[in-house]
VOPAGU-2260 file (C-alpha; in pm, 1 decimal, decimal comma):
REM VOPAGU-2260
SITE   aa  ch    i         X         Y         Z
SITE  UNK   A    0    3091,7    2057,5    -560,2
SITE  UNK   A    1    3374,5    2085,6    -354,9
SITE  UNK   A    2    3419,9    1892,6     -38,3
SITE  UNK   A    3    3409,2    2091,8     268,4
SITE  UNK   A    4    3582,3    1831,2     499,2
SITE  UNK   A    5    3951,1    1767,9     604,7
SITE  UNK   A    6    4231,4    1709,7     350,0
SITE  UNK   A    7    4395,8    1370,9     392,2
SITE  UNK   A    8    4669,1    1590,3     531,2
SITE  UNK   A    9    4470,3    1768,2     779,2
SITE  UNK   A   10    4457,4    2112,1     606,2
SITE  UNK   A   11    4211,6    2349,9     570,5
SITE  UNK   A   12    4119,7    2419,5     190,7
SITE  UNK   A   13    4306,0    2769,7     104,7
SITE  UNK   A   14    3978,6    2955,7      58,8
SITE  UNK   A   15    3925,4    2837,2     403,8
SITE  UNK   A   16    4240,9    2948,5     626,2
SITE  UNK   A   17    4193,5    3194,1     908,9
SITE  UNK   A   18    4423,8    3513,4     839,2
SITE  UNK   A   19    4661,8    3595,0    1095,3
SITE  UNK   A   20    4489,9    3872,4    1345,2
SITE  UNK   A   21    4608,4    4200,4    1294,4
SITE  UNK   A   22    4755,7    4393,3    1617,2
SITE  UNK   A   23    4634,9    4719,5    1756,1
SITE  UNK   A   24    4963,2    4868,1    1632,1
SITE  UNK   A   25    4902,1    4745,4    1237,7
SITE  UNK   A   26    4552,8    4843,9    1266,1
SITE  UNK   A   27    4682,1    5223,6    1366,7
SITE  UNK   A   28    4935,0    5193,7    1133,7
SITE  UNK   A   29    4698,1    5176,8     851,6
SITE  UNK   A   30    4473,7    5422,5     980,8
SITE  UNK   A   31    4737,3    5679,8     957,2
SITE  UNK   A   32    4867,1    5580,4     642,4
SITE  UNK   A   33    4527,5    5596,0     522,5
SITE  UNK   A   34    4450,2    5937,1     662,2
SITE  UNK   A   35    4793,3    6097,7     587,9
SITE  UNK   A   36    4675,7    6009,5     197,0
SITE  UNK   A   37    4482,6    6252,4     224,2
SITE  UNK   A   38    4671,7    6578,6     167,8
SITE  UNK   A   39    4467,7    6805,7     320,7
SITE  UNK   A   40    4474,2    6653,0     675,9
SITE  UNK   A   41    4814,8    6551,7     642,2
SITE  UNK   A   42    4882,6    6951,9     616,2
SITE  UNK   A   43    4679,3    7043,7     929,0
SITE  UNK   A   44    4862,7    6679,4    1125,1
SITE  UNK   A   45    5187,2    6857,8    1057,9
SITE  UNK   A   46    5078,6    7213,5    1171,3
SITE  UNK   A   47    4935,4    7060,5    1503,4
SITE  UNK   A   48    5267,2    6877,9    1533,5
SITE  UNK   A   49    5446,5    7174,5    1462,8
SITE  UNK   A   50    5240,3    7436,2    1732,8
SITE  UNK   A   51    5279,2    7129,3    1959,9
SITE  UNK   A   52    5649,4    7133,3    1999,9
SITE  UNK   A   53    5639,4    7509,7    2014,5
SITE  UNK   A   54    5433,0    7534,6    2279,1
SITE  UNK   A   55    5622,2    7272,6    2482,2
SITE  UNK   A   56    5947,8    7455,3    2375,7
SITE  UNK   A   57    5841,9    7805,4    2507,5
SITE  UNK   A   58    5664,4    7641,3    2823,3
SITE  UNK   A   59    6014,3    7472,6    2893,8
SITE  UNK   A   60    6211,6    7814,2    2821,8
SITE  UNK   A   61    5947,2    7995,4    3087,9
SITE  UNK   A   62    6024,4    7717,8    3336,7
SITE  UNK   A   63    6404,1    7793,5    3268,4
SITE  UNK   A   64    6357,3    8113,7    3353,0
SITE  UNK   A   65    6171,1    8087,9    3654,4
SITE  UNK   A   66    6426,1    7851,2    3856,1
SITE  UNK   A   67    6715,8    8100,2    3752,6
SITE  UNK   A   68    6533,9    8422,1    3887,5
SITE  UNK   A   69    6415,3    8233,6    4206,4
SITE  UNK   A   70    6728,9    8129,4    4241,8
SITE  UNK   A   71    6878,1    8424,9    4225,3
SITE  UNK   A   72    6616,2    8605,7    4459,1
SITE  UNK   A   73    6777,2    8381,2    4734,9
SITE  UNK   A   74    7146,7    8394,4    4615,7
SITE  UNK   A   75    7314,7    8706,0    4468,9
SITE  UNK   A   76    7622,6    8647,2    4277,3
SITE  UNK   A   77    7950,7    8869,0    4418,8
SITE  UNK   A   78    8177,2    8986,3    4196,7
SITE  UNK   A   79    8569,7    8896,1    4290,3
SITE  UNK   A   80    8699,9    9008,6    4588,3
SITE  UNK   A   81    9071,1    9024,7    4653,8
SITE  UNK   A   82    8964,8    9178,7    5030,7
SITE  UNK   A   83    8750,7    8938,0    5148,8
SITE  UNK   A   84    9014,6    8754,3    5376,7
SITE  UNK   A   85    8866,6    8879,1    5720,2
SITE  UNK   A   86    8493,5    8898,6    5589,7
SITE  UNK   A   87    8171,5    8698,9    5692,1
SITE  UNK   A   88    7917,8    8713,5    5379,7
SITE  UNK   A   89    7561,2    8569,3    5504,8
SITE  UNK   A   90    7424,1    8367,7    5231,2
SITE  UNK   A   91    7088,6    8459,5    5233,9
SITE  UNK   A   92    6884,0    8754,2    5295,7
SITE  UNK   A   93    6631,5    8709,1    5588,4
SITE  UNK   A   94    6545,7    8918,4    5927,9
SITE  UNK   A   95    6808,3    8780,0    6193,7
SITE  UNK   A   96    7085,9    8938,2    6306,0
SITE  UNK   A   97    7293,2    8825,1    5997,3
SITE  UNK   A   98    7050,4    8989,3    5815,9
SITE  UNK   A   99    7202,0    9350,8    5894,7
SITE  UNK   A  100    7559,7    9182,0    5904,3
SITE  UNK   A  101    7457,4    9091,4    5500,4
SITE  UNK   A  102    7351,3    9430,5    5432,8
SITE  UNK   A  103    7660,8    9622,2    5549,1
SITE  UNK   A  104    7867,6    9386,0    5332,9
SITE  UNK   A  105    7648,9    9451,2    5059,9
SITE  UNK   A  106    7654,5    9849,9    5116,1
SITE  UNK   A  107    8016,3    9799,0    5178,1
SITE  UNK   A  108    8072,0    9608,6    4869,5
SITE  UNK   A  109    7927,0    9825,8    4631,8
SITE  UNK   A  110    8094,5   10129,9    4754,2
SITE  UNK   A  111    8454,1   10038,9    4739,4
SITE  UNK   A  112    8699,0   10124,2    4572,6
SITE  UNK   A  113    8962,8    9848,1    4380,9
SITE  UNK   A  114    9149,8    9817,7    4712,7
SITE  UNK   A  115    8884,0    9779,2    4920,7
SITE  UNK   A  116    8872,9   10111,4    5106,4
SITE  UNK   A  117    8573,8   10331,7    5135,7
SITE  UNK   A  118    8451,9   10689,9    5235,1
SITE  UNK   A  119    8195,4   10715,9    5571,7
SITE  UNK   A  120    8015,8   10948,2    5735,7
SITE  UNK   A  121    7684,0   10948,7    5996,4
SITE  UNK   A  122    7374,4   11149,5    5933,2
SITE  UNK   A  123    7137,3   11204,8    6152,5
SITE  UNK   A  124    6751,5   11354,5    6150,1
SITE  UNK   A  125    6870,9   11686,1    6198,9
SITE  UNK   A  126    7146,5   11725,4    5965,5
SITE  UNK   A  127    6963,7   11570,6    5688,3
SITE  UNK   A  128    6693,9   11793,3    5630,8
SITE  UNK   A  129    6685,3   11985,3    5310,4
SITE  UNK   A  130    6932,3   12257,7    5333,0
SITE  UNK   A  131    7107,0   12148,0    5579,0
SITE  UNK   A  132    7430,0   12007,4    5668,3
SITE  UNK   A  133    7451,7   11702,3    5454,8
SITE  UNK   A  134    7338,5   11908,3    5154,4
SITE  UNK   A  135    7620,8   12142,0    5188,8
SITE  UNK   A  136    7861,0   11786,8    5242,3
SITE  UNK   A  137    7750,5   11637,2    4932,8
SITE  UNK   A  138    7807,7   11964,8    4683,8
SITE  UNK   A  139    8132,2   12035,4    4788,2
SITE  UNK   A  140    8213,2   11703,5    4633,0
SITE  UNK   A  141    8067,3   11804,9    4334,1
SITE  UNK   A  142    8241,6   12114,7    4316,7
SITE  UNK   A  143    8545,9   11989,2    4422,3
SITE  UNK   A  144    8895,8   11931,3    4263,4
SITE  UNK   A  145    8867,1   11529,3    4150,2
SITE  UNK   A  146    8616,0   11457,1    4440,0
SITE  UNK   A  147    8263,1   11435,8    4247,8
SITE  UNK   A  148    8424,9   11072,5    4118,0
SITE  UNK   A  149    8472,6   11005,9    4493,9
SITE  UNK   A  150    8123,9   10993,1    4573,5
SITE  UNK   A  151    8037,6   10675,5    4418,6
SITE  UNK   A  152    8294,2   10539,8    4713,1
SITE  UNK   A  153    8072,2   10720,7    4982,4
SITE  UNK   A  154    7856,4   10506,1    5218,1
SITE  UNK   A  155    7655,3   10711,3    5427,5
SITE  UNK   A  156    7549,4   10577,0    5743,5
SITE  UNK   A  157    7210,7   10654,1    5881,6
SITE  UNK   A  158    7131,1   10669,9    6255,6
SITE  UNK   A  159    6746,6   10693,2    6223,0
SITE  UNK   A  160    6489,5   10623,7    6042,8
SITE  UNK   A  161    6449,2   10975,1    5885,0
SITE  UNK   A  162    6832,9   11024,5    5754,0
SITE  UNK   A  163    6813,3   10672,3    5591,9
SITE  UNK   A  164    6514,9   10764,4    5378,5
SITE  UNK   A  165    6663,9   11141,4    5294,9
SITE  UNK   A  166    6957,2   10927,1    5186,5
SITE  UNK   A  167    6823,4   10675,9    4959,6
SITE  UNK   A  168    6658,0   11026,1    4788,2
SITE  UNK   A  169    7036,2   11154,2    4786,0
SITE  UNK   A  170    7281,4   10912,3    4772,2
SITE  UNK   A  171    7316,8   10529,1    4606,6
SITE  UNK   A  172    7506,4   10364,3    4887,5
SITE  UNK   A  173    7308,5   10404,4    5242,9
SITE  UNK   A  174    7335,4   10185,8    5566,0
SITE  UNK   A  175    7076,8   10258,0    5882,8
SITE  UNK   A  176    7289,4   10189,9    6182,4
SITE  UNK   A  177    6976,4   10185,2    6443,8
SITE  UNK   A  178    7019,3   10154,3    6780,1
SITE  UNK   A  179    6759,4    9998,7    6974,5
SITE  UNK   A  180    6663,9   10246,5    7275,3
SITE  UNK   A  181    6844,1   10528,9    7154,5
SITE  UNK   A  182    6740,5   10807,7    6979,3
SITE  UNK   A  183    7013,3   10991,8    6746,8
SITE  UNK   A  184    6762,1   11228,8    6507,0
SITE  UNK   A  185    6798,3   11524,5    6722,4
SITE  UNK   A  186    7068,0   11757,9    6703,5
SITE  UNK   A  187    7319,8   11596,3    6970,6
SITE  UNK   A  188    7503,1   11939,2    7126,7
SITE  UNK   A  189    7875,7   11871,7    7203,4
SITE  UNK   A  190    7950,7   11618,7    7566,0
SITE  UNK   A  191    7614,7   11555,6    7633,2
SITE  UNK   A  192    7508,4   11190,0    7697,6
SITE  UNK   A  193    7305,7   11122,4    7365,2
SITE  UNK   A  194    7666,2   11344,4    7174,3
SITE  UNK   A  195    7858,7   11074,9    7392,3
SITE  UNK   A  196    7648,0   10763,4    7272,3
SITE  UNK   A  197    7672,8   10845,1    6930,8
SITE  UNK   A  198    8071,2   10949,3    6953,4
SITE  UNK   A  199    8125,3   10561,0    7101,4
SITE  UNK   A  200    7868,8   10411,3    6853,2
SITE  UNK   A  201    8078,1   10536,8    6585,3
SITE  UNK   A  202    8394,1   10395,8    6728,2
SITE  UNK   A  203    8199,9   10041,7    6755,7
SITE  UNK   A  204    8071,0   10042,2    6380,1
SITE  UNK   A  205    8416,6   10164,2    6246,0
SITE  UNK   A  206    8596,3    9879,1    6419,5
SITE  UNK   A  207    8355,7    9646,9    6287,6
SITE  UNK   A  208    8409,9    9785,2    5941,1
SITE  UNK   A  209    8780,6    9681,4    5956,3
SITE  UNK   A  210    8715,2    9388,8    6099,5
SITE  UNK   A  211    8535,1    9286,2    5750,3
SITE  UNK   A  212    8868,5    9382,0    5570,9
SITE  UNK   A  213    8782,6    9736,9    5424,3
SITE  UNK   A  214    8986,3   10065,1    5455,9
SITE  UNK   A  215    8810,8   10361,8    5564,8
SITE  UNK   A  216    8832,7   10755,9    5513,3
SITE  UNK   A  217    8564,9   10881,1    5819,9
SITE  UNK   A  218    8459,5   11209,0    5748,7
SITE  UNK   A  219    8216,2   11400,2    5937,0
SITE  UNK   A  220    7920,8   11548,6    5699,7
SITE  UNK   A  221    8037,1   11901,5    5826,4
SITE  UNK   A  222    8366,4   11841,9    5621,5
SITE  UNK   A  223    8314,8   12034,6    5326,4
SITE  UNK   A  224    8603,3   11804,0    5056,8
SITE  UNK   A  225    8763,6   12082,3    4816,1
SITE  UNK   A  226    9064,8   11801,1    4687,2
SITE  UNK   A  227    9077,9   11416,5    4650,2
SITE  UNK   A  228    9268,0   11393,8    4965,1
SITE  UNK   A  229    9426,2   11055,7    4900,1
SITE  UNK   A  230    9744,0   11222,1    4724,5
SITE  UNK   A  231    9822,5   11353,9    5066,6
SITE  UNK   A  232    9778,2   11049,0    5295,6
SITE  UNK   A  233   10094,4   10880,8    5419,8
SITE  UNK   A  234   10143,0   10574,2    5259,0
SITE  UNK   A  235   10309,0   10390,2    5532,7
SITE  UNK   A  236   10089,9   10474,3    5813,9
SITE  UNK   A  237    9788,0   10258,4    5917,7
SITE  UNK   A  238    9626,6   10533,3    6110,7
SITE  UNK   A  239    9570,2   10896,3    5986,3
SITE  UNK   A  240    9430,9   11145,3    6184,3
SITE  UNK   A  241    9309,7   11511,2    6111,8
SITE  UNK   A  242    9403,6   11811,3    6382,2
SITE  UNK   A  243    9237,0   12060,8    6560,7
SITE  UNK   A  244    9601,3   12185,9    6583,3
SITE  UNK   A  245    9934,9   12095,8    6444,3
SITE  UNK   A  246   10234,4   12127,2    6560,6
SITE  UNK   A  247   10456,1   12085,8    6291,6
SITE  UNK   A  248   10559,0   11745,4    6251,0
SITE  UNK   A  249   10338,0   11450,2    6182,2
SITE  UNK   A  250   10478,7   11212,3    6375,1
SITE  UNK   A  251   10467,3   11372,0    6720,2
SITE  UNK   A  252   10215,7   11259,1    6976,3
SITE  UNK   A  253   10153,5   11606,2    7102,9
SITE  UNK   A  254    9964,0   11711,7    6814,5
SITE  UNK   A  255    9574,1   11774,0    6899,3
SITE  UNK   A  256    9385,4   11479,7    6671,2
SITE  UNK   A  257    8988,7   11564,5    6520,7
SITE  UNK   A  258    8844,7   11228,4    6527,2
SITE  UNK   A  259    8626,4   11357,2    6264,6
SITE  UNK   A  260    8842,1   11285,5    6005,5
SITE  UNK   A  261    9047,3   10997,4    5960,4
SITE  UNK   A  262    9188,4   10751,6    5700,6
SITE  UNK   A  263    9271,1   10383,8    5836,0
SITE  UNK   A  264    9359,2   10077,7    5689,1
SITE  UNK   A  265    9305,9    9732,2    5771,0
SITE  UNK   A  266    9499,4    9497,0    5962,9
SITE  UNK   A  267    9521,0    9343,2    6322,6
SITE  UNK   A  268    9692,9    9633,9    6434,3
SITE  UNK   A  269    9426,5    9872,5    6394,1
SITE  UNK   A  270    9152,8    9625,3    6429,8
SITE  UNK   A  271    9304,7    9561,3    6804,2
SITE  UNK   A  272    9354,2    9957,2    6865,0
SITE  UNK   A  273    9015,6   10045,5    6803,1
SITE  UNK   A  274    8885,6    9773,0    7002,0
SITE  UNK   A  275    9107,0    9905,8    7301,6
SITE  UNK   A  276    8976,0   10291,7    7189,5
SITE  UNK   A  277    8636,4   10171,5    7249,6
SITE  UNK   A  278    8682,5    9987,6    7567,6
SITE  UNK   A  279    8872,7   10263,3    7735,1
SITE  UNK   A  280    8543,2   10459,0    7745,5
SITE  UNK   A  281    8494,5   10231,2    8094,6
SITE  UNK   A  282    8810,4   10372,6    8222,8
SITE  UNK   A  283    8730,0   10731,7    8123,9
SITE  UNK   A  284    8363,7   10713,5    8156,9
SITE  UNK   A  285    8191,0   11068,2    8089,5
SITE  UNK   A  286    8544,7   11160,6    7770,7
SITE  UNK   A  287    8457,0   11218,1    7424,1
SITE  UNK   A  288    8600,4   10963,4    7163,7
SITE  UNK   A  289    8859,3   11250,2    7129,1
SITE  UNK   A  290    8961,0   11333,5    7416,1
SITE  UNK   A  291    9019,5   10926,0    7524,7
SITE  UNK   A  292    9255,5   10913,1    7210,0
SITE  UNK   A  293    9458,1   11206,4    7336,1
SITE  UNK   A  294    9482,5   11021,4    7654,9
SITE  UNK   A  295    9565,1   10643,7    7509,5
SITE  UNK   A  296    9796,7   10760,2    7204,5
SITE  UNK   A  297   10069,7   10752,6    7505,3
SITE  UNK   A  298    9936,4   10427,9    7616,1
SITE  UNK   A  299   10242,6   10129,1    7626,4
SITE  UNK   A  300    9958,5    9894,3    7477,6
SITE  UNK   A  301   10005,4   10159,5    7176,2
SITE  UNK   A  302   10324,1   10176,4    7156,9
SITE  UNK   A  303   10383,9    9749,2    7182,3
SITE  UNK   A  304   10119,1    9727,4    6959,7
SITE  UNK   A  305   10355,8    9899,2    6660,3
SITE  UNK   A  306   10059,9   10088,8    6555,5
SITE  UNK   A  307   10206,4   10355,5    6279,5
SITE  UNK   A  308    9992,2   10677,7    6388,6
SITE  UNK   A  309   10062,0   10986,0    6144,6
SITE  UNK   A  310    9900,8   11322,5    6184,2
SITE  UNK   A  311    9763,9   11544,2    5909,1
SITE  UNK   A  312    9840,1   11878,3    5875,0
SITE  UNK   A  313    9612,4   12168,2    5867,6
SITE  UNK   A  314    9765,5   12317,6    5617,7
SITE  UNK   A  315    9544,6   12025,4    5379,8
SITE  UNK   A  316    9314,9   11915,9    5627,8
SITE  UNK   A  317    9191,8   12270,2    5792,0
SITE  UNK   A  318    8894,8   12358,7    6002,3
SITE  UNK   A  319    8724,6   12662,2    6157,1
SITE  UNK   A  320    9007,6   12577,8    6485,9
SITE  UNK   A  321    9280,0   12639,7    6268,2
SITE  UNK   A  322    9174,7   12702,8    5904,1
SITE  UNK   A  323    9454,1   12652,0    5626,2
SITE  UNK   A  324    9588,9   12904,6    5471,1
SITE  UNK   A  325    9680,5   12876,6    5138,3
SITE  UNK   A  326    9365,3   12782,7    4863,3
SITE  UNK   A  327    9604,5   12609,3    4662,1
SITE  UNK   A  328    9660,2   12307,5    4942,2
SITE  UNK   A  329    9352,1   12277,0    5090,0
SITE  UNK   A  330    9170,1   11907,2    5077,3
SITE  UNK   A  331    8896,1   11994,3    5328,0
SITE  UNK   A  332    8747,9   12231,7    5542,8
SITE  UNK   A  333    8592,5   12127,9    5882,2
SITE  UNK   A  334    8333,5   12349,8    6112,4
SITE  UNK   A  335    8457,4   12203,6    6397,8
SITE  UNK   A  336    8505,6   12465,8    6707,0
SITE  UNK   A  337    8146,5   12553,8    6662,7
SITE  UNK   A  338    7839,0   12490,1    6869,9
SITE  UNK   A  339    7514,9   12500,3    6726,6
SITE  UNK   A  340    7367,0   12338,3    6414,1
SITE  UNK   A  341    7248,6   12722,7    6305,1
SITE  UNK   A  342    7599,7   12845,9    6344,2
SITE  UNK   A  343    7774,9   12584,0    6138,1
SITE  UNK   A  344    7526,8   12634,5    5869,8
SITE  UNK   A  345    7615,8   12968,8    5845,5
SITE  UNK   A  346    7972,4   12935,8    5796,9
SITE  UNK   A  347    7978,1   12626,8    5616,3
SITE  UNK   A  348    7782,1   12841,1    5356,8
SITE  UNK   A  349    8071,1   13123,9    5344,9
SITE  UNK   A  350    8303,2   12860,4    5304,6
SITE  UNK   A  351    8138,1   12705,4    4968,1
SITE  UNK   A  352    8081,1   13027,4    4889,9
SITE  UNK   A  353    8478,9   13099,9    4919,0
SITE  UNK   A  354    8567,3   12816,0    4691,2
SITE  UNK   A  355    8357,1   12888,7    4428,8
SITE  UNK   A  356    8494,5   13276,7    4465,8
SITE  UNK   A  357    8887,5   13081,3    4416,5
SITE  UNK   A  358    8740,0   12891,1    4121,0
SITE  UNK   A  359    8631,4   13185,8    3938,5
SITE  UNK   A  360    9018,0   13323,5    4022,9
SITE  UNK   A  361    9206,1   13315,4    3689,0
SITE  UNK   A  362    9517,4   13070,0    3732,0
SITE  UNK   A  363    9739,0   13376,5    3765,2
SITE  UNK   A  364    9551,5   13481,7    4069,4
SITE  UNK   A  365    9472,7   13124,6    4218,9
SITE  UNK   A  366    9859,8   13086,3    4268,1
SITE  UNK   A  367    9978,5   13460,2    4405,1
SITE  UNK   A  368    9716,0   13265,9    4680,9
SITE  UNK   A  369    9565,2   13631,3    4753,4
SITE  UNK   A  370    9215,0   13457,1    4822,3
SITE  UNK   A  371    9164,2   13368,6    5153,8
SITE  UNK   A  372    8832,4   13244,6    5418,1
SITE  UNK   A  373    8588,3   13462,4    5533,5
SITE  UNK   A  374    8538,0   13227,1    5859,1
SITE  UNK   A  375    8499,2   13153,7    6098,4
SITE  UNK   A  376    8238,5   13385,8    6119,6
SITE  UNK   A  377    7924,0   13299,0    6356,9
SITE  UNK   A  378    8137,9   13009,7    6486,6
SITE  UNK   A  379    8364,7   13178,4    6676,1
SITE  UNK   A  380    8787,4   13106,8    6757,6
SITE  UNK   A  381    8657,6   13218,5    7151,6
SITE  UNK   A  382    8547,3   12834,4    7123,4
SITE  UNK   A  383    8897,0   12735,2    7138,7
SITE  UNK   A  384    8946,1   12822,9    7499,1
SITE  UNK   A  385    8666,8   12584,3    7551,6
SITE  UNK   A  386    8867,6   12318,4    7348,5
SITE  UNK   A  387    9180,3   12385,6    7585,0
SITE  UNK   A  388    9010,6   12376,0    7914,6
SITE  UNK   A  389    8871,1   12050,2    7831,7
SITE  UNK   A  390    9258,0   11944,4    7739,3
SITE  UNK   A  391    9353,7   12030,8    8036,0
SITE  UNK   A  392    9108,5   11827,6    8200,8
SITE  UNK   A  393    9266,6   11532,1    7998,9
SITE  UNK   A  394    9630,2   11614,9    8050,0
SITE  UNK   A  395    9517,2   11542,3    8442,6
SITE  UNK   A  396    9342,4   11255,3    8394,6
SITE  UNK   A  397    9679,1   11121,6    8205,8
SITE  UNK   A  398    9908,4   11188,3    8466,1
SITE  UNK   A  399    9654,7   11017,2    8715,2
């Protein structure tokens, strides 16, 4: 029978010896070598691990996602800008002043052409019901000779509530321009205070818009654009100015400027003229816009400034005062000497209606140039004599 105390040596028997203890990890080790043996679970291990990493795959792709569109909710990428030497780009939206400083840039942006220049006009309530003026504005672009392509360069700028919202229905690229206190939705008749307000508001914005480094063409929505006018702008000038009459030769100061019209470029020239323009409504309280340019384009600030001022000739830039002539030349046609929103409606109408009578023309016919305007008609000339009594007034207040 075999002894069951110590060897002489102090060893345990072999049938006796304690195995070593096996770890956690061995013990799990076998477990799943013993369970992966069977084929059947091993299939449905794999799957698991398989759905697993899918799961946690699309769950990290969804994450992914969801940082880059927040992110870009607070930050919108801008495209390359060669112009943006003179601008101020908020970085984020939010409701400060900045805020409407980030729109315009945005509006601005999105509306320009390569060079940075861009096409303007004002709307208010009354001239943007349906039918009305800014109806008649937008088709004659349409119809126009190379000017539908124009209108993805045309920012209109809303001066109450109601315009902005007829021109997001209208138009892609719309600013409101709201002044606090003021109301500019009515129909503002010609030198009365609100007319005044919004004449001067205008000069503000524009020189604002320069100041961010973009070229302008300002047209008023009564402009009805026939031609891409940019073939006939003087490419040395940095000021451009339409007439209510020309006489003759674009460089002389006596010619009678429409600031309804106007194509300016950027720089500190014209960024320091307009700023002058608009504070020498304090010296002339009571003057149209207009009528304070007449008065200033003498001015030795003007002249030391080295401002190049061109005037455009009716001939291409027309109106109801002094319509052009020849169908051929005409860029635009502007209802200016006329009262009354009825009244231009009426002859803005006749004037579409003349184009499209001149498109219709075979080209033998559109160049003997026997077509010519039916108006003014309800805006009458007799408004002229209005226009040169108020020059008068300013010739006075020049020599004063």
């Amino acid at each position: 029978m075999p002894s069951n105390s110590p060897s002489p040596h102090g060893r345990l028997p072999f049938h006796l010896r304690r195995s070593p203890a096996e770890t956690p990890r061995s013990l799990a080790g076998n477990f799943l070598s013993d369970m992966l043996s069977d084929s059947s679970f091993s299939t449905f291990l794999r799957r698991s691990i398989v759905l697993v990493c899918f799961f946690l795959a699309v769950s990290l792709s969804c994450f992914v996602l969801f940082k880059a569109s927040h992110t870009a909710g607070l930050r919108i990428a801008e495209p390359f800008d060669p112009f943006s030497r003179l601008r101020n780009v908020v970085p984020s939206v939010s409701d400060t002043a900045g805020s409407e400083e980030f729109k315009l840039e945005r509006v601005l942006q999105n509306a320009a052409m390569k060079d940075g220049t861009v096409i303007l006009t004002t709307l208010n309530e009354a001239w943007a019901a349906p039918n009305s003026i800014i109806d008649l504005f937008l088709e004659s672009f349409r119809i126009g000779y190379g000017t539908r392509k124009l209108l993805n360069h045309l920012m209109i700028i809303a001066l109450d509530e109601r315009a902005f919202s007829r021109c997001q229905v209208l138009h892609n690229h719309c600013f409101a321009l709201l002044t606090e206190g003021v109301n500019f939705s009515k129909e503002a008749y010609f030198m009365t205070p609100d007319y005044l307000k919004m004449m001067w508001r205008r000069i503000d914005f524009l020189r604002s818009v320069l100041e961010m480094g973009y070229n302008f063409v300002f047209t008023d929505a009564d402009i009805m654009w026939f031609r891409n006018p940019f073939p006939r702008f003087y490419l040395d000038a940095d000021f451009q100015i339409a007439c209510d009459h020309f006489v003759g030769n674009s460089y002389d100061l006596e010619n009678k400027p429409n600031g309804g019209f106007n194509f300016v470029r950027s720089n500190n020239r014209t960024i320091e003229f307009y700023k002058f323009w608009y504070s020498s409504r304090e010296v002339y309280p009571g003057y149209h816009d207009q009528d304070v340019l007449n008065i200033i384009k003498f001015d030795a600030f003007i002249i030391d400034l080295e401002l190049k001022m061109r005037f455009l000739n009716t001939a291409n830039f027309g109106g109801f005062c002094e319509p052009s002539k020849d169908l051929n030349r005409v860029c635009t046609m502007h209802a200016n000497c006329c009262f009354g929103l009825g009244n231009k409606l009426h002859d803005l109408r006749v004037t579409l209606d003349d184009w499209k009578r001149y498109l219709s023309l075979p080209p033998s016919l559109k160049k003997s140039s026997i077509s010519s305007w039916r108006v003014p008609q309800n805006c009458s000339l007799d408004l002229i004599h209005h226009y040169n009594s108020t020059q008068k007034s300013v010739e006075q207040a020049k020599e004063d």
